[in-house]
GURO-63290 format. One record per residue (C-alpha): x, y, z. Coordinates in pm, 1 decimal. Example, Ala and Ser with C-alpha at 12.3 -4.5 7.8 and 13.67 -1.06 7.14 Angstrom:
BEGIN
x, y, z
1230.0, -450.0, 780.0 $
1367.0, -106.0, 714.0 $
//
This chain:
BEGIN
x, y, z
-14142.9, -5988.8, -8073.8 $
-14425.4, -6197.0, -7955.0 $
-14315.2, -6442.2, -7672.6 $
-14532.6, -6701.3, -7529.6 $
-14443.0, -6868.1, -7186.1 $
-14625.1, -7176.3, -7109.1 $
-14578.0, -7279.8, -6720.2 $
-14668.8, -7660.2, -6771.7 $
-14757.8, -7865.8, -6378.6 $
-14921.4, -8235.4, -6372.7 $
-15276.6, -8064.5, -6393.3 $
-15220.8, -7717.8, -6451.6 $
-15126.1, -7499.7, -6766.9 $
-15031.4, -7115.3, -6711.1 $
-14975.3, -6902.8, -7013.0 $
-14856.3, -6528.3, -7038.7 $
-14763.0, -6366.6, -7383.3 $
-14508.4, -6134.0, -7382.0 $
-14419.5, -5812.8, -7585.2 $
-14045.2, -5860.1, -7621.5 $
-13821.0, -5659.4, -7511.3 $
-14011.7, -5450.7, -7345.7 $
-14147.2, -5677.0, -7137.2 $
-14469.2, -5617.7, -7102.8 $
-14782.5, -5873.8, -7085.0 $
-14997.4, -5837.3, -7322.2 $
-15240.1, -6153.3, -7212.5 $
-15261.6, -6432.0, -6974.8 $
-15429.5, -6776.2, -6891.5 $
-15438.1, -7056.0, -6716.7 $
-15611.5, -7364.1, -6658.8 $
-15617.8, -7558.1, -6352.5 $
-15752.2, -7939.3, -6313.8 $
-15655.2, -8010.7, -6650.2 $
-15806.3, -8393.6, -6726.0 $
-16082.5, -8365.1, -6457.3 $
-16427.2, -8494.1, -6548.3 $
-16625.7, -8171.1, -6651.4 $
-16423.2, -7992.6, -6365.1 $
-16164.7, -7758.5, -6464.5 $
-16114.3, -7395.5, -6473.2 $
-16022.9, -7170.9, -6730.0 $
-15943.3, -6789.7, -6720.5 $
-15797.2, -6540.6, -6989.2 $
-15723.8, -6152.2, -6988.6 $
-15641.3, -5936.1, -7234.4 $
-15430.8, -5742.6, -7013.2 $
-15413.8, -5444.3, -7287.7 $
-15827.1, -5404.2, -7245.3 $
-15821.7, -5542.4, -6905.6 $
-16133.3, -5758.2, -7031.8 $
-16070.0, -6138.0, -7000.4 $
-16293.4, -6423.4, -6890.5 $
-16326.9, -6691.5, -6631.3 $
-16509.8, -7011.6, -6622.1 $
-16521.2, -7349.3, -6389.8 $
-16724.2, -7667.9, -6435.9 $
-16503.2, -7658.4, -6793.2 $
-16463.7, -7993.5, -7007.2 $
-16037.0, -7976.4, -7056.7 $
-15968.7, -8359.2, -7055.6 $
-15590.0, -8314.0, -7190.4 $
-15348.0, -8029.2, -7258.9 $
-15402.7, -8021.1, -7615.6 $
-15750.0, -7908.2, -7529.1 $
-15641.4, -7661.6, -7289.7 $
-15398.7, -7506.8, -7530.3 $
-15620.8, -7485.2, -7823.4 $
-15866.6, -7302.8, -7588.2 $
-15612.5, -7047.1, -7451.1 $
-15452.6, -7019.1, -7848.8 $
-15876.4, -6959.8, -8000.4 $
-15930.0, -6698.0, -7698.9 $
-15618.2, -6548.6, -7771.9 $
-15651.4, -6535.8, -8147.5 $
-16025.8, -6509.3, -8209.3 $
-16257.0, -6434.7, -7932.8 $
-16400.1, -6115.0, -7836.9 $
-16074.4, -6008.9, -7606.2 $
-15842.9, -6129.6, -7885.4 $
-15503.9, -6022.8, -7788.9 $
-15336.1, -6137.7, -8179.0 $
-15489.3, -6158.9, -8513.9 $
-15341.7, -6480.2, -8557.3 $
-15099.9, -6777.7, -8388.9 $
-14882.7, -6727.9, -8647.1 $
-14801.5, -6398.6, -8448.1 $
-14665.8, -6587.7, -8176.9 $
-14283.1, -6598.2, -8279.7 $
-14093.9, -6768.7, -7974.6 $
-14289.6, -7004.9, -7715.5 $
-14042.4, -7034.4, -7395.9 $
-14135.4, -7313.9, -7134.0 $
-13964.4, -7360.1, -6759.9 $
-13885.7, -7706.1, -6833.8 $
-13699.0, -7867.4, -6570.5 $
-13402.9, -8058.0, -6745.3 $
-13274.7, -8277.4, -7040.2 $
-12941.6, -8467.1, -7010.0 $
-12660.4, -8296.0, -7147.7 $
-12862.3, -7958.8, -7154.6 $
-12833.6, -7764.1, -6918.4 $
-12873.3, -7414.8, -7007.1 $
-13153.7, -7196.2, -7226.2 $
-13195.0, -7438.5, -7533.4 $
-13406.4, -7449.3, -7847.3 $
-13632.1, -7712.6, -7804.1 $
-13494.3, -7995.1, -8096.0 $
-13514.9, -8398.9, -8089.3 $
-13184.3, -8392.2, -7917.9 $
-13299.0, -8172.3, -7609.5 $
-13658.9, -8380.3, -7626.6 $
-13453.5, -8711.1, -7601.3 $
-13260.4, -8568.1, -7366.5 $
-13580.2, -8481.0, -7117.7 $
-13679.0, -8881.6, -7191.1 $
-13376.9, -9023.6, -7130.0 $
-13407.4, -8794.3, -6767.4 $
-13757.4, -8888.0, -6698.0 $
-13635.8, -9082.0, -6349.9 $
-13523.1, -8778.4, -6237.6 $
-13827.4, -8557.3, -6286.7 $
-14121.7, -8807.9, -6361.8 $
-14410.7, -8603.5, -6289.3 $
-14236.4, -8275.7, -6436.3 $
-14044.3, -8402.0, -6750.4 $
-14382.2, -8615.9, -6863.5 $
-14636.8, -8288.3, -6864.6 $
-14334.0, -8103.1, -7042.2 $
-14272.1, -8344.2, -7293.3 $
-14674.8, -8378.9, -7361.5 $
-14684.5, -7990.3, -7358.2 $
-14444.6, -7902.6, -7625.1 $
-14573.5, -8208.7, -7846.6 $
-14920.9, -8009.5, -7850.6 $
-14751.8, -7694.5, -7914.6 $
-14520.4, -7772.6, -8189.8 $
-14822.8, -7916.5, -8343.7 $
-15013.0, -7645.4, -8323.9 $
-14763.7, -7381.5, -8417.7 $
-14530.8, -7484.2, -8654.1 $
-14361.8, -7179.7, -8736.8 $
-14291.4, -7081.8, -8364.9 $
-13926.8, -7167.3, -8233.4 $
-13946.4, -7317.5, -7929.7 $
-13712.8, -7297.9, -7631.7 $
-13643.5, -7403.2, -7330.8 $
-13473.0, -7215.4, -7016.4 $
-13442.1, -7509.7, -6819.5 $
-13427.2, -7506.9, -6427.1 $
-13076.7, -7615.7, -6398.6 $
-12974.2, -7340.8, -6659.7 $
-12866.7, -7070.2, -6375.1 $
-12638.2, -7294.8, -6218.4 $
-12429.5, -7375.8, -6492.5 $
-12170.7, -7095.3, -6299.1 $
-12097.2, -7353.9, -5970.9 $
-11731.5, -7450.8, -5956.4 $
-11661.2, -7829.6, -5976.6 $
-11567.0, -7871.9, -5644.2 $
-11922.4, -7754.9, -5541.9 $
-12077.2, -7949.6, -5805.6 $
-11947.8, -8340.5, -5792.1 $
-12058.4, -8560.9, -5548.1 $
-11807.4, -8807.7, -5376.4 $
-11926.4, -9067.3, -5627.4 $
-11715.4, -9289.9, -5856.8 $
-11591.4, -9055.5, -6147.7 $
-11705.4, -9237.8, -6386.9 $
-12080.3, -9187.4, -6274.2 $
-12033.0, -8823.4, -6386.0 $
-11867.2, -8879.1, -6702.6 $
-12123.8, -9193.0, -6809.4 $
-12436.6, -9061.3, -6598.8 $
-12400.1, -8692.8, -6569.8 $
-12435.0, -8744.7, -6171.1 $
-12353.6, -8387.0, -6052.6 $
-12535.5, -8118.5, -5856.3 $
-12765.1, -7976.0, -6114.8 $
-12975.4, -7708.0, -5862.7 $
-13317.6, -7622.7, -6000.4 $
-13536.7, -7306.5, -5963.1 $
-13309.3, -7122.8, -6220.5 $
-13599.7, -6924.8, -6341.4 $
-13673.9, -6754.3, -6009.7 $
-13328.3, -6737.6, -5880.4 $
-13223.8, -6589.0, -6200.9 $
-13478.7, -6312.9, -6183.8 $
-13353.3, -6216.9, -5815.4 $
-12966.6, -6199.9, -5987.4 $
-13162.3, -5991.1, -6235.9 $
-13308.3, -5760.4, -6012.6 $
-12999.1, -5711.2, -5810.2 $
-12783.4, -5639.7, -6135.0 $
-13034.0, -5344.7, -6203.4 $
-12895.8, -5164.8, -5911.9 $
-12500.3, -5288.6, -5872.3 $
-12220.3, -5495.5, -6064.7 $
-12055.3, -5636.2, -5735.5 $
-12251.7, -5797.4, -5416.8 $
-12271.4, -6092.1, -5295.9 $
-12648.5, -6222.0, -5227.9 $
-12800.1, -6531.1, -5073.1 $
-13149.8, -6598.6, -5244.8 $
-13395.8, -6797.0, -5026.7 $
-13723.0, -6977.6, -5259.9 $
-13979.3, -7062.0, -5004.5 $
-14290.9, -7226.5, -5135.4 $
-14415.1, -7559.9, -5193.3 $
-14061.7, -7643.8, -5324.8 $
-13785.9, -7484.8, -5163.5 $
-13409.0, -7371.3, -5230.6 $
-13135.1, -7174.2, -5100.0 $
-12897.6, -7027.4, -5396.9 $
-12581.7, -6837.3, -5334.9 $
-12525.1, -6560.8, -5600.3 $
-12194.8, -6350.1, -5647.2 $
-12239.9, -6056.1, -5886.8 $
-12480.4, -6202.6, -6079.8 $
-12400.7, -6561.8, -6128.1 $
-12498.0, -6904.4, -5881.7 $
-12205.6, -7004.6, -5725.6 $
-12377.9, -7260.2, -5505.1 $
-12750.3, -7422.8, -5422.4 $
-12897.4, -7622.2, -5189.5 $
-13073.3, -7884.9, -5418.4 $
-12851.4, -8156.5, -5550.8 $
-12885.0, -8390.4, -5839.9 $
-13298.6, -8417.9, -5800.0 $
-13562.8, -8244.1, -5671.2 $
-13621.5, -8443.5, -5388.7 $
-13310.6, -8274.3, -5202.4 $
-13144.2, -7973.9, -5028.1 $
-13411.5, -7778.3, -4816.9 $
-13772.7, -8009.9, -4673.0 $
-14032.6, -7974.7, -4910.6 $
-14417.3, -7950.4, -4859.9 $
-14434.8, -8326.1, -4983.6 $
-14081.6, -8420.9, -5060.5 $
-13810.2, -8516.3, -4803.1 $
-13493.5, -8248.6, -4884.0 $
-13157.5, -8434.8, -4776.2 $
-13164.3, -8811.0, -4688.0 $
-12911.3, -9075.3, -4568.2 $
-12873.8, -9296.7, -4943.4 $
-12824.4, -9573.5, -4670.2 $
-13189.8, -9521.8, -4546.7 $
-13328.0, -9723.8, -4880.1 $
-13163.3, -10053.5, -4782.5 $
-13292.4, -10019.8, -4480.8 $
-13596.3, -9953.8, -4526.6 $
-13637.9, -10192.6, -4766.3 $
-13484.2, -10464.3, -4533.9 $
-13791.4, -10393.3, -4311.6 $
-14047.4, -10479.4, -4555.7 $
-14120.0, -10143.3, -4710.2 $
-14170.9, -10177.8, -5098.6 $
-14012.4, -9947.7, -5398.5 $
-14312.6, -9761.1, -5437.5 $
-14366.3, -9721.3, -5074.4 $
-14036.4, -9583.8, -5053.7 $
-14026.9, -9323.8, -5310.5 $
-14380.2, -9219.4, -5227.3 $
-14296.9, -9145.3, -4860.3 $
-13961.0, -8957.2, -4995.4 $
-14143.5, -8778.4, -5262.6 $
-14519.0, -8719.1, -5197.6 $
-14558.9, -8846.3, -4800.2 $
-14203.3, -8662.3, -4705.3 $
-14107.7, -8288.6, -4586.6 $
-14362.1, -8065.3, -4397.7 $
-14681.6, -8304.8, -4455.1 $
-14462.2, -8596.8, -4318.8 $
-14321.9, -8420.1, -3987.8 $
-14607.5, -8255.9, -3892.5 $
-14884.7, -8494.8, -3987.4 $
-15115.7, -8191.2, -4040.1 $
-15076.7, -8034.9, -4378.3 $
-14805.7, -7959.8, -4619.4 $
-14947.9, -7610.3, -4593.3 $
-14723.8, -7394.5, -4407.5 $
-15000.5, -7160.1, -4300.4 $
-15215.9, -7451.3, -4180.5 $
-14899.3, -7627.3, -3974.5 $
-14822.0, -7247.0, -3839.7 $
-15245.9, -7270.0, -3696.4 $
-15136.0, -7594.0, -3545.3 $
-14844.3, -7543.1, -3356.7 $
-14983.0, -7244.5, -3208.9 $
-15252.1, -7445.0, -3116.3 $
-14985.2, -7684.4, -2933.1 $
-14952.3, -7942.4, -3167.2 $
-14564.2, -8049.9, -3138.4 $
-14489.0, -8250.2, -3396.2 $
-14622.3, -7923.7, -3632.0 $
-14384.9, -7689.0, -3364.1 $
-14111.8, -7972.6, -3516.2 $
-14166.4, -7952.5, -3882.3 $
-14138.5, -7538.2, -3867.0 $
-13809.1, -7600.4, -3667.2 $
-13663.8, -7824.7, -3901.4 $
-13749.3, -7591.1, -4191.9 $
-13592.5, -7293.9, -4055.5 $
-13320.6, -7501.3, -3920.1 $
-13223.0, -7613.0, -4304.3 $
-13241.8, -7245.7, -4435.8 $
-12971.1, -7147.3, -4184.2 $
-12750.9, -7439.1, -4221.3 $
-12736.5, -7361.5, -4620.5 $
-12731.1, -6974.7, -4522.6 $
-12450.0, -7036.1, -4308.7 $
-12271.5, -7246.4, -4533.6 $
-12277.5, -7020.3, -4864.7 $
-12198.7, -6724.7, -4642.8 $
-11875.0, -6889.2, -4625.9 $
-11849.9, -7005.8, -4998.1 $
-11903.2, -6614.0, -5041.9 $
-11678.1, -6469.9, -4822.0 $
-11933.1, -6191.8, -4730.7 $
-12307.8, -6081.5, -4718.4 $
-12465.6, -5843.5, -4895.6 $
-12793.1, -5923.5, -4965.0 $
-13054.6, -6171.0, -4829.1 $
-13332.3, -6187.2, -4988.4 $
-13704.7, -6390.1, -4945.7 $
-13900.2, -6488.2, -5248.0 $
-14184.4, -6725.9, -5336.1 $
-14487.3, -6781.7, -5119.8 $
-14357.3, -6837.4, -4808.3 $
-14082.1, -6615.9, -4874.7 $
-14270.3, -6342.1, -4999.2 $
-14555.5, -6370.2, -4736.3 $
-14466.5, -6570.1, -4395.3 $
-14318.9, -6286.1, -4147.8 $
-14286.3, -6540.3, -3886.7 $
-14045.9, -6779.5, -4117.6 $
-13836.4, -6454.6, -4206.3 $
-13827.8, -6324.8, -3843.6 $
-13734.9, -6722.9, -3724.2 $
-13464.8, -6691.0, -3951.9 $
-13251.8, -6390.2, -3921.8 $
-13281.9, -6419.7, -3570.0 $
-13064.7, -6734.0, -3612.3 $
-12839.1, -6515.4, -3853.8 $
-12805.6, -6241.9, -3600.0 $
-12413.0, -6361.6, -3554.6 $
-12395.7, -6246.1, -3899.5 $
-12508.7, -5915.0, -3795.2 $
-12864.0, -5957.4, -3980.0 $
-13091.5, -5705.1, -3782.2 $
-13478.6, -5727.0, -3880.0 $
-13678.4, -5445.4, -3880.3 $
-13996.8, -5619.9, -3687.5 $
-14223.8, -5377.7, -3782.8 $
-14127.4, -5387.9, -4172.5 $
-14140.7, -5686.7, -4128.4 $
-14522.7, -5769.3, -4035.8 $
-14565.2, -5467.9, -4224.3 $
-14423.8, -5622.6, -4583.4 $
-14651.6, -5685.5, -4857.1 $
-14496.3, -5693.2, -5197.0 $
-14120.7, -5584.8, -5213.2 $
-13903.6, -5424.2, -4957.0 $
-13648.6, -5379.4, -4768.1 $
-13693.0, -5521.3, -4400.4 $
-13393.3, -5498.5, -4230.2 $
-13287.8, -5251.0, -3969.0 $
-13041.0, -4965.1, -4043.3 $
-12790.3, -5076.3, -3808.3 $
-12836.8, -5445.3, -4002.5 $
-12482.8, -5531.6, -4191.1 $
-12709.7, -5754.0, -4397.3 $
-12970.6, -5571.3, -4587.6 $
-13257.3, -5809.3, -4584.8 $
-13540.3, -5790.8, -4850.4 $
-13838.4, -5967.0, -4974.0 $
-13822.1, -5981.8, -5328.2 $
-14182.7, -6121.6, -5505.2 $
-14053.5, -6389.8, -5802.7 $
-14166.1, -6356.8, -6145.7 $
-13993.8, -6655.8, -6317.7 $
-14231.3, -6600.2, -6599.1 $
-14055.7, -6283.4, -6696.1 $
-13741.0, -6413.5, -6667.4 $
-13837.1, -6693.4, -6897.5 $
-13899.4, -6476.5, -7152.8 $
-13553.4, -6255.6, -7109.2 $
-13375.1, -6592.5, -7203.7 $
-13653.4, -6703.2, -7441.6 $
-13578.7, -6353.9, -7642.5 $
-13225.5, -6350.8, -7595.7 $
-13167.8, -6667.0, -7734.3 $
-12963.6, -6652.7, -8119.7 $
//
């Protein structure tokens, strides 16, 4: 079966196409600066030829543009990967969430509604989505489309973990509740960890521009750091992570406007805010080394909200078996890895330093007298996409 995953960000549109179930990629693309004036990029590979394309200074005003280009290189150029769209059977999307689906979904007006009717919760996100599938739908009618949203992983939380100390009737009315997000790549690690045992209990760290700590007990979430949005849990590059509620009255009693609000909790917030240098990781690493305190601060605080959720779902677990590192930071900041399990050493997490600096790609990093083994685990929530996109009856 031909599966197509379509990766959908405010600008951006990444594509890989899928040979189901053995899981192998038979051609990619992407295209970045989508609306830009005579300024985007586009790239395709036929990853069965290796022969592909890639061009900047490309005219891609909207995403219906960008798809029909990926779909005619795909279909009919010279590194055609299909003889036709009508060979694409399933088109899976990481779409963040819908109200009152949570889960791997096929993509009907009831699941679309539901994404509108959330749009407050995931503006930027739910709006490229929902413009996205439109296009797609349009273009191939006879696909069915699903999607595995973000939440869908953390369906397994108990209750208790799940509902906030609201009034009751929020989560019956509302659906206020801790959703969790970055199913995709914190259901590959559970995958990936199932391939070698049935019992463990894991604690999977996603570093990158948005971050999350997700407790996993033989094979299911059992706990997350983010809550109802994505604006909480861990510091972000641009968002905030945890907040006081009581902070918005304030703030607004001091002259500080809606927008200005939500802009400095969801674009001015997290490691840009604290350090004032970047919300680049690397580049606030450069400064603090440099002596720059306030970027010595924002690295503190980061690490310091890793443990604290760490620590915590330790205890929801009982034991730990695995730690694992994934995403960009996760996958390639030794520094962030070595800040942490040094706070964990009371756990008896034991780094190997030099496997550590050493670590490109997956491994294992942890000494052998660690009772924690520690690895770095690269994400590939596209492949996990379309596991659920093909499993779905």
């Amino acid at each position: 079966m031909n599966v197509l995953v379509c990766n959908v960000g405010s600008t951006s549109l990444k594509f890989k196409l899928y040979d189901m179930p053995a899981c192998t990629v038979t051609a990619q693309g992407a295209v970045e600066r989508v609306g830009s004036d005579h300024d985007a990029v586009f790239s395709y590979k036929n990853n069965g030829t290796g022969q592909g394309l890639s061009a900047e200074k490309q005219d891609i005003p909207d995403y219906q543009t960008g798809i029909e280009r990926f779909l005619q290189e795909l279909t009919a150029g010279e590194n055609a990967a299909l003889a036709k769209v009508e060979d694409i059977e399933r088109v899976g999307f990481k779409a963040t969430l819908s109200k009152g689906h949570f889960g791997v979904h096929e993509i009907d007006d009831a699941v679309l509604d539901g994404m509108r009717e959330w749009l407050p919760m995931a503006p930027l996100h739910n709006v490229a989505y929902l413009k996205a599938i439109e296009v797609m739908r349009g273009v191939l009618p006879n696909a069915r489309f699903v999607g595995a949203f973000e939440t869908a992983f953390h369906r397994t939380i108990p209750m208790e973990r799940r509902i906030f100390g609201v009034p009751y009737e929020w989560y019956e009315k509302y659906g206020v509740q801790r959703l969790g997000y970055h199913s995709a790549s914190h259901g590959y690690i559970a995958d990936m960890l199932n391939a070698e045992k049935k019992e463990y209990a894991a604690i999977s760290c996603h570093l990158g521009g948005s971050c999350s700590v997700c407790a996993i007990e033989n094979g299911q979430s059992v706990d997350t750091s983010f809550g109802m949005s994505l604006e909480s849990g861990l510091i972000h590059a641009n968002r905030t992570g945890d907040i006081d509620c009581g902070m918005i009255p304030f703030l607004r009693s001091q002259g500080l406007s809606e927008e200005e609000i939500l802009e400095g909790f969801q674009k001015k917030g997290g490691l840009l805010g604290i350090s004032g240098v970047s919300n680049d990781l690397r580049y606030i690493i450069d400064a603090a080394d440099s002596g720059n305190e306030r970027a010595r601060l924002a690295i503190d605080v980061f690490v310091h909200g890793i443990v604290h959720y760490i620590g915590a779902f330790y205890l929801d677990l009982g034991r730990l078996d695995d730690l694992v590192f994934t995403a960009g930071i996760g996958e390639h900041s030794a520094r962030i890895r070595r800040m942490v399990c040094d706070k964990l050493a009371p756990l008896g997490v034991r780094l190997d330093e030099a496997k550590n600096e050493a670590c490109h790609g997956q491994a294992i990093i942890s000494a052998p007298d660690s009772k924690v083994c520690v690895r770095v685990i690269p994400t590939n929530e596209e492949l996990g996409i379309a596991r659920r996109t093909y499993e779905l009856v």
